[in-house]
N, C-alpha and C positions, 0 to 999 in steps of 0.2 A: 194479138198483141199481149206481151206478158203482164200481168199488173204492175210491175215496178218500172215498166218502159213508161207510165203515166207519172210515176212519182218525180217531184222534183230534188235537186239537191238538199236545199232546207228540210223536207220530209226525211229524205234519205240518213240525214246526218242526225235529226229528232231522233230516228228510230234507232239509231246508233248508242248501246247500252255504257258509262262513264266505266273507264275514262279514256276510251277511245272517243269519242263525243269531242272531249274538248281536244284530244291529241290532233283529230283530222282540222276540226274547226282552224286550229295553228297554221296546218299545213295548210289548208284553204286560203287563209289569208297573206299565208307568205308566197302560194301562187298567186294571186289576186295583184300582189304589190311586183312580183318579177316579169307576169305576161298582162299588163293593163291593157290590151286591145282584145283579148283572147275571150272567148266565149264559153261560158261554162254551160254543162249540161250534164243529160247522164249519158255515157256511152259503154254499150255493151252492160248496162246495167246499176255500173257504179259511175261518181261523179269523175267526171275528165273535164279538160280545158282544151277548144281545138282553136287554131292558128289556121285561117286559109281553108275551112271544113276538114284540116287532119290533126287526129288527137294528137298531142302534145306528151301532157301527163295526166293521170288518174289515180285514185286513190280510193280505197275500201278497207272497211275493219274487219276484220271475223275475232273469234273467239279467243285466241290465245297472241295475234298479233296484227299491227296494222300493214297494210301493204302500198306501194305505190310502184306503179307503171307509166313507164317510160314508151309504153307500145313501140317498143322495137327492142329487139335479142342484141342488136349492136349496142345500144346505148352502153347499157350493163357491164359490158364484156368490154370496149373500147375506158369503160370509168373503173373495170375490175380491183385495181393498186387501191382505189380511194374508198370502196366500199368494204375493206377489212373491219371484222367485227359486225357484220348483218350478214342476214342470211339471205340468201338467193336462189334465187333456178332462172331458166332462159328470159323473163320477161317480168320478173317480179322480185321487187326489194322487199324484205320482210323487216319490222323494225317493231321498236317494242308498242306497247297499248297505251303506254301513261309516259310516251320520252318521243317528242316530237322532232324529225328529220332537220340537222341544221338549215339554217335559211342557207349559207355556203354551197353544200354539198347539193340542197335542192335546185338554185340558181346554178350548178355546174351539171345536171343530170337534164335540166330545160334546155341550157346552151347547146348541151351534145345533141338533144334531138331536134333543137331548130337549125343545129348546121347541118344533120344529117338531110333534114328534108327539103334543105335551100340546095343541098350536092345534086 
């Protein structure tokens, strides 16, 4: 087991250098308040939220941007129009360090992957 498979969210985000820190904290809370029954945890490493034991959405910082996954290549690609202005590749939103994800666009990137896995 990796060492950070033990760590929890709260460590995780601690460890988390500002002002990514307070960017995901945002993000944390505005999933918090869009999926109230959802389970948080860390999956695959970083914190995610699952729905039914499948991840939802997740989120991690690195160095130069924060990131948030949709764990699925549809999601992205089905919301492609509305994510003009961020950067992408198949399974991952890039967004800046210190400018947190509208609550909007986050509540429409959940929506898309809780209808996907109710399809």
């Amino acid at each position: 087991m990796r060492p950070e498979a033990r760590m929890t969210v709260d460590e995780y985000l601690e460890a988390a250098p500002e002002p990514q820190r307070s960017t995901l904290r945002e993000l944390r809370e505005t999933l918090r308040e869009i999926l109230p029954g959802a389970v948080e945890g860390l999956y695959y490493g970083i914190p995610a939220f699952e729905v039914d034991g499948r991840a939802v959405a997740g989120y991690a910082y690195h160095k130069h941007h924060c990131g948030y996954y949709p764990h699925s290549e549809a999601v992205l690609a089905r919301l492609a129009g509305e994510l003009d202005g961020y950067d992408r590749s198949k399974g991952t939103l890039r967004f800046r360090v210190d400018e947190p994800l509208p609550r909007a666009l986050v509540a429409r990137l959940v929506e898309a992957r809780l209808a996907e896995l109710d399809a």
